[in-house]
N, C-alpha and C positions, 0 to 999 in steps of 0.2 A: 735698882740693881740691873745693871749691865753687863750683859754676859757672853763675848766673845768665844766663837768655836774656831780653834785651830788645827792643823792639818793631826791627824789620828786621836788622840788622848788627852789634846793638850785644851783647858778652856783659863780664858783670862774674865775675870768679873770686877765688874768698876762700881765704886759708888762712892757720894761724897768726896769725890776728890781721892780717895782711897784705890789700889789697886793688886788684887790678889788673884793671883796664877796658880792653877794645878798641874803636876805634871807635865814640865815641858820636857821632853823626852827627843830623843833624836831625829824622830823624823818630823819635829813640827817649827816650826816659823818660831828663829831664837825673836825676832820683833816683839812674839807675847809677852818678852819678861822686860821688854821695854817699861823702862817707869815704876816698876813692881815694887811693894813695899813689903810682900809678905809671896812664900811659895809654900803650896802643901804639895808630898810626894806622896805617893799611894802606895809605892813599893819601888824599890832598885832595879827594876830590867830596864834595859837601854832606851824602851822606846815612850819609857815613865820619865825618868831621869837622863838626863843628859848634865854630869858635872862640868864639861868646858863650858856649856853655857853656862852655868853657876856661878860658873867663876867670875867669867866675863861682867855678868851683871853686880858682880860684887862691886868688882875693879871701879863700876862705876853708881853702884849706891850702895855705899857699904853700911845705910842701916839696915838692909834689905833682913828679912828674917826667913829662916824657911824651918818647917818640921816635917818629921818624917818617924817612922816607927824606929824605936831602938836598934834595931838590926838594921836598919841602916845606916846609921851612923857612920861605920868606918870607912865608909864609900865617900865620905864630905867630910876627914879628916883635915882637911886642907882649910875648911871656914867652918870648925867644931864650932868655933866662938857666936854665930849668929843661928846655931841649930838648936831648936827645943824636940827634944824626945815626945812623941805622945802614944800611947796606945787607943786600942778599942776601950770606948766609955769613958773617953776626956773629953770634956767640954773644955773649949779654950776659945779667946778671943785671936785674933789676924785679920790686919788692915784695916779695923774697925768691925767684921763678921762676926759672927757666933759659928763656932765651926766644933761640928761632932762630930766624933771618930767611930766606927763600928767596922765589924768585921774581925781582921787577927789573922785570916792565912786566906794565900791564892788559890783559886781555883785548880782541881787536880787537871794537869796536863795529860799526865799516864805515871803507873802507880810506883814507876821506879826514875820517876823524877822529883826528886825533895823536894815537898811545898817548902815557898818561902812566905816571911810575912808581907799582908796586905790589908793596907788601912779603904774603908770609903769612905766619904765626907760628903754629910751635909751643913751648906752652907745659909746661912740666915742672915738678912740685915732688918728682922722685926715686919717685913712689909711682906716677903717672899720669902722661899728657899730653895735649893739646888742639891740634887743628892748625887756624886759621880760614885761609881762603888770600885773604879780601880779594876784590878782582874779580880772580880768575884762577883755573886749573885747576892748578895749582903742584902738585904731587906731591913729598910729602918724601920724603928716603933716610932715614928712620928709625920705626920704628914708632911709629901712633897710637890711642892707645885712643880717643877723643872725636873724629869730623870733622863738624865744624860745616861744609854743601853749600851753596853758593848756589844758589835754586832757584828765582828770578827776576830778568830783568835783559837790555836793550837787547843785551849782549855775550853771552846764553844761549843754548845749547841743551837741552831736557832731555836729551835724549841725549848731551850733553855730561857732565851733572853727573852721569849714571846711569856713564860710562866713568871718568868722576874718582871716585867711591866704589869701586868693582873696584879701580884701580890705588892707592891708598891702603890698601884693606884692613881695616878700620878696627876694633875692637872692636865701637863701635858708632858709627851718624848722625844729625845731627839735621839739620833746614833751616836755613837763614840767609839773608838776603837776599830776605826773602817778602813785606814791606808793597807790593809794583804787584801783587800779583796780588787777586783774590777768592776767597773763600773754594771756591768750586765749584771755580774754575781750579783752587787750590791740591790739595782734594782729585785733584784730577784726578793731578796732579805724585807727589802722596805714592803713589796705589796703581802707579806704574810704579817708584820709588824701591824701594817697599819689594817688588815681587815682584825684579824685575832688579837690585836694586844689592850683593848677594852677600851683606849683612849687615845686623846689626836697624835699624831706620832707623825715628825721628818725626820729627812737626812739634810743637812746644808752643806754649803761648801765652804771650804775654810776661808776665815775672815769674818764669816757672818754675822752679825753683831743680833742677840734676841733683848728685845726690852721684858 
């Protein structure tokens, strides 16, 4: 498993010749959904989803598959036909992965902003696994070697994201969710991460390919 980090939320994972994108959202390199055979979406905000890419990579593989939680759906009315619904506590195959759903709603912003639904996904190819949790603190019941942290965002605490890497556990961490911050901010974030968050923790730069 090959797991590319692109610019804020977005990671692309290869194996076997297979290619499965999370999340390619607006502000990241539409490149990730280069070749893609499968997309999972965490939730509908812009910076999750981006449907002109969507489209675009349709235009040019149109077996391409993507899922996303029910409430998203009418947001990709336009390629209903290649969308599978899933919730928290589906297990389902994409690109050849084992891919499980958990979670159900975002993380509160402020209390008079409607949560929406958010799925996280961990991903598995029997060797490894990958947990992104989308916008939320989602804790899986199963072990993960790869947690991709959100490590900036209107719904954040760091203290938040440093208590979510503890109770995950993780082999190892990387950040996700970093394009609002700058660069200083960001260092600031990583030296608390990586003394308090129990285990090896970066930030990379987009493009980054992790074996």
């Amino acid at each position: 498993m090959r797991v590319t980090k692109f610019t804020h939320s977005c990671l692309r994972i290869e194996g076997d010749g297979a290619v499965l994108v999370v999340d390619p959202g607006a502000f990241s390199e539409r490149a990730a959904l280069a070749g893609a055979d499968a997309v999972l979406i965490t939730h509908e905000h812009f910076d999750h989803l981006d449907v002109g890419g969507l489209a675009d990579t349709l235009a040019q593989r149109p077996g391409l598959r993507v899922y996303a939680h029910p409430d998203v759906l009418p947001k990709l009315t336009a390629f209903a036909d290649v969308v599978t619904a899933v919730e928290a506590g589906t297990e389902f195959a994409a690109a050849g992965f084992t891919v499980r759903a958990y979670g159900g709603q975002h993380a509160v912003i402020h209390p008079e902003i409607a949560r929406i639904a958010n799925l996280g996904f961990l991903i598995s190819d029997g060797a490894g696994s990958v947990y992104t949790p989308g916008d939320s603190f989602t804790v899986p019941d199963e072990h993960v070697d790869t947690l991709f942290v959100p490590l900036s965002a209107p719904w954040l605490k760091l203290s938040e994201a440093i208590e979510f890497v503890r109770a995950v556990k993780p082999g190892r961490a990387f950040a996700l969710h970093d394009f609002l911050l700058t660069e200083t901010g960001a260092r600031v974030s990583d030296g608390h991460l990586e003394r308090l968050g129990g285990t090896r923790y970066a930030r990379v730069a987009p493009g980054t390919t992790l074996d």
